[in-house]
N, CA, C and O of each residue as an XYZ file, in Angstrom:
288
protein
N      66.210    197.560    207.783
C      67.471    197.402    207.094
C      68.565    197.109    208.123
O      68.548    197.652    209.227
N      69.527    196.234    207.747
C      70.493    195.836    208.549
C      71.491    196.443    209.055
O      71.939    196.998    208.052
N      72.315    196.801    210.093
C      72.933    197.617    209.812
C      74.634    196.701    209.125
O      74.915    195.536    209.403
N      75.286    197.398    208.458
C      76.800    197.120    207.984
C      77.792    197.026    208.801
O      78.099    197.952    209.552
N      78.543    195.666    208.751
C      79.223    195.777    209.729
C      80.906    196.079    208.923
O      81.338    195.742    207.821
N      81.562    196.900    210.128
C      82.427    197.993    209.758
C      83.742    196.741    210.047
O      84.484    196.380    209.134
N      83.808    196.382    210.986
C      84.814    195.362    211.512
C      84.253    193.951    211.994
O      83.083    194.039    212.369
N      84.748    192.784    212.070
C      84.688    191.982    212.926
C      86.124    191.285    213.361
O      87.120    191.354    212.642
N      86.088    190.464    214.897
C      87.633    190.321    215.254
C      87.087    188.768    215.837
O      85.859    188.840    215.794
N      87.375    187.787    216.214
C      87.236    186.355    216.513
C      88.124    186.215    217.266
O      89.279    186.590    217.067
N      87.685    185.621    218.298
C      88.924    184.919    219.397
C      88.104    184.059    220.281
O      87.087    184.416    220.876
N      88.682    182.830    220.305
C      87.778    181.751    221.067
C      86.848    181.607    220.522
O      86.934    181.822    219.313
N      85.404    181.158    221.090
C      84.215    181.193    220.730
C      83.056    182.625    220.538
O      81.829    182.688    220.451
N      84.350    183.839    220.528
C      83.450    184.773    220.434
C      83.553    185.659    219.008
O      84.501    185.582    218.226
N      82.814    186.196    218.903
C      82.634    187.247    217.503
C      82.403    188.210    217.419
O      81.299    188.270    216.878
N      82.858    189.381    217.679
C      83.067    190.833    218.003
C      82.865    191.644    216.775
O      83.679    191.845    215.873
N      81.676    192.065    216.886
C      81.321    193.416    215.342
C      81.261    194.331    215.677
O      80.827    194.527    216.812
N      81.785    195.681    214.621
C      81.238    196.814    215.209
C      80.279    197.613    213.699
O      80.789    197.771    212.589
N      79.369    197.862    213.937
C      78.529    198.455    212.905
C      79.128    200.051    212.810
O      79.890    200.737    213.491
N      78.379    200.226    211.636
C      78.617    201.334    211.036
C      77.943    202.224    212.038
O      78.566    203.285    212.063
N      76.810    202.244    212.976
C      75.997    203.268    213.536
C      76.797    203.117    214.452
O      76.051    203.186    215.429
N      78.314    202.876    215.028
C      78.801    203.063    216.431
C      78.256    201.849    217.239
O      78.701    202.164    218.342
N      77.731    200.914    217.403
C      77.485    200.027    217.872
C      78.001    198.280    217.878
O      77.996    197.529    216.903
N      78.456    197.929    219.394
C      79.119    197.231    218.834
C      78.534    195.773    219.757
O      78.228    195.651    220.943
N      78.545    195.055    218.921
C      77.741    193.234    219.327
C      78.790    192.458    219.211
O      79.502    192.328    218.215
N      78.944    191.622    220.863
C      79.681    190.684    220.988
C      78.760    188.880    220.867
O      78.029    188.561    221.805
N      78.902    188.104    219.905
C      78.013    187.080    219.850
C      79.184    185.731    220.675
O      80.407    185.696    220.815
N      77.944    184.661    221.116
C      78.508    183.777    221.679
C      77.938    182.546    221.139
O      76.845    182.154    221.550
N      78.646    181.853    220.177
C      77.258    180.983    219.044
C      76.436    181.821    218.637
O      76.777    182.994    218.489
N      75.561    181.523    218.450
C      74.658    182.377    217.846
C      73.589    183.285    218.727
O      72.463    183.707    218.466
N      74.541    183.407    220.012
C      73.517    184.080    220.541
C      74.301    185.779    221.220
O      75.376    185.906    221.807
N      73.500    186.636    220.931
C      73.969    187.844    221.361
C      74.168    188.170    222.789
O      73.337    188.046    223.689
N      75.417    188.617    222.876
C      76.059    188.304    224.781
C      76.096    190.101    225.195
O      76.016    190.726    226.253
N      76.290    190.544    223.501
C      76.371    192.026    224.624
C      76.029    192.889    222.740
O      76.169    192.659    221.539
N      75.548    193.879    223.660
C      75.144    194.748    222.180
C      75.195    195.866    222.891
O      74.238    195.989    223.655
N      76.448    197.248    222.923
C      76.574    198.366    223.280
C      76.568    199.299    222.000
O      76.854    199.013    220.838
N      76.092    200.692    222.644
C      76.206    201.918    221.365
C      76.987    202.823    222.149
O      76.651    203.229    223.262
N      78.364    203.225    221.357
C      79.642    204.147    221.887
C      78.842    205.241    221.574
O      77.961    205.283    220.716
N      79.260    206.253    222.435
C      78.730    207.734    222.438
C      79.195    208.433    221.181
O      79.637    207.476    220.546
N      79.319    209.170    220.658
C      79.960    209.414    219.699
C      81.391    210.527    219.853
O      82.344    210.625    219.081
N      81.103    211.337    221.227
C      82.077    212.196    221.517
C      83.248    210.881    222.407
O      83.997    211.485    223.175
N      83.485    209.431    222.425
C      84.034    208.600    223.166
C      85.336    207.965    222.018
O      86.105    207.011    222.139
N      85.187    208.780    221.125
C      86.874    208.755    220.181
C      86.365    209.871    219.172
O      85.245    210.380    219.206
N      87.482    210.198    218.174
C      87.521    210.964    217.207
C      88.092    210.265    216.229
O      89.037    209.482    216.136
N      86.987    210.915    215.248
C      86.888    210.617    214.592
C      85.355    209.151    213.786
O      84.305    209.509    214.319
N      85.170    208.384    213.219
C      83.976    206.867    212.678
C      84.825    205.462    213.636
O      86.044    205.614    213.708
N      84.547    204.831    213.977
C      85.323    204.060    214.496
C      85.215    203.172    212.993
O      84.310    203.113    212.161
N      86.721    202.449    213.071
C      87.425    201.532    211.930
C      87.836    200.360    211.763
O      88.107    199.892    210.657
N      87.933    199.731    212.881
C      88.312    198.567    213.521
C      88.382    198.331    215.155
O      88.605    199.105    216.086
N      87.982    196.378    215.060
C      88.128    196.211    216.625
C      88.897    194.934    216.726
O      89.183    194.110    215.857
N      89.201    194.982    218.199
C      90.204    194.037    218.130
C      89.506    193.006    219.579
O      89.221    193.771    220.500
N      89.262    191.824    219.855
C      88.871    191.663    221.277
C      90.080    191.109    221.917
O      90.758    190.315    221.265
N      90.524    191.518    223.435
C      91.628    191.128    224.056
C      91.018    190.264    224.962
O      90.256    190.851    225.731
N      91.119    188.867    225.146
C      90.633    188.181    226.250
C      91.154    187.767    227.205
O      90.562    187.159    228.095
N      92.774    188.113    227.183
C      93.132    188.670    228.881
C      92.424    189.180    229.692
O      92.120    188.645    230.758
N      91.981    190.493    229.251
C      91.678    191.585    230.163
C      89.755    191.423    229.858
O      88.911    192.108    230.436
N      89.546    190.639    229.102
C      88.153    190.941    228.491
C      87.856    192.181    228.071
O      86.750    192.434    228.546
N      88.329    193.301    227.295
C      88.047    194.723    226.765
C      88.797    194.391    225.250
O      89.581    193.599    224.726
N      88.027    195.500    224.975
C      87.783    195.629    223.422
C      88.814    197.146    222.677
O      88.790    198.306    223.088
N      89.350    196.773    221.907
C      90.534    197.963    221.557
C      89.832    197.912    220.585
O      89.343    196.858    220.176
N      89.624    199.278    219.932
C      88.603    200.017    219.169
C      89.531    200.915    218.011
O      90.031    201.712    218.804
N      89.961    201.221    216.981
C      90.559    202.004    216.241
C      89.535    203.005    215.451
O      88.309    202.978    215.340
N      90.548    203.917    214.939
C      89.197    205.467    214.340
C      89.781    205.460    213.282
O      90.979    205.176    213.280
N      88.931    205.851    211.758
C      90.045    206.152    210.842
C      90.646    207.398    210.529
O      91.027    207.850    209.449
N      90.665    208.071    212.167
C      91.671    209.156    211.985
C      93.338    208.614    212.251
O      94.382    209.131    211.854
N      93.111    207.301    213.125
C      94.526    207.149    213.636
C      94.342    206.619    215.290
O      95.063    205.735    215.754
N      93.206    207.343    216.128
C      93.532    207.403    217.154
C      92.862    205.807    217.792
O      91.921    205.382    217.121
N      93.258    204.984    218.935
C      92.687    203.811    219.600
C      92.320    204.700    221.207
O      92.722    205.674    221.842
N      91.233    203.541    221.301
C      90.556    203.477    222.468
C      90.394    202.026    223.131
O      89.765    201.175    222.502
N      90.948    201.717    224.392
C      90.817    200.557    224.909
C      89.287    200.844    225.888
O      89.162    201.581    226.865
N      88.413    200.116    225.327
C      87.366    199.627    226.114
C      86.911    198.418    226.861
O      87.092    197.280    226.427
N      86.107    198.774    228.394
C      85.797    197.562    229.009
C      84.592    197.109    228.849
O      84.258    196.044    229.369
């Protein structure tokens, strides 16, 4: 079974998901460039949204308690 994806964010040629199990896949065309799983004690609260910044290349992460996390 697939997992559900909770968010996705687009910028350039990339496509940034984050699933429901905490895991989050950055695709490049159709091909998978990065597939990480956040710890779960690494925000509070389900994570809720993502955002990709391609300045810095890191990923701003929201919880639906409220709180963000900037990740590299």
């Amino acid at each position: 079974m697939p997992d559900v994806v909770t968010s996705a964010s687009v910028s350039d040629d990339k496509l940034a998901t984050l699933q429901g199990s905490n895991v989050i896949r950055v695709y490049a065309g159709a091909e998978v460039v990065l597939e990480a799983k956040m710890k779960s004690d690494s925000q509070c609260g389900s994570p809720a949204s993502i955002c990709y910044l391609p300045l810095n290349n890191a990923y701003l992460i929201g919880s639906n308690q409220g709180s963000m996390r900037l990740m590299c």
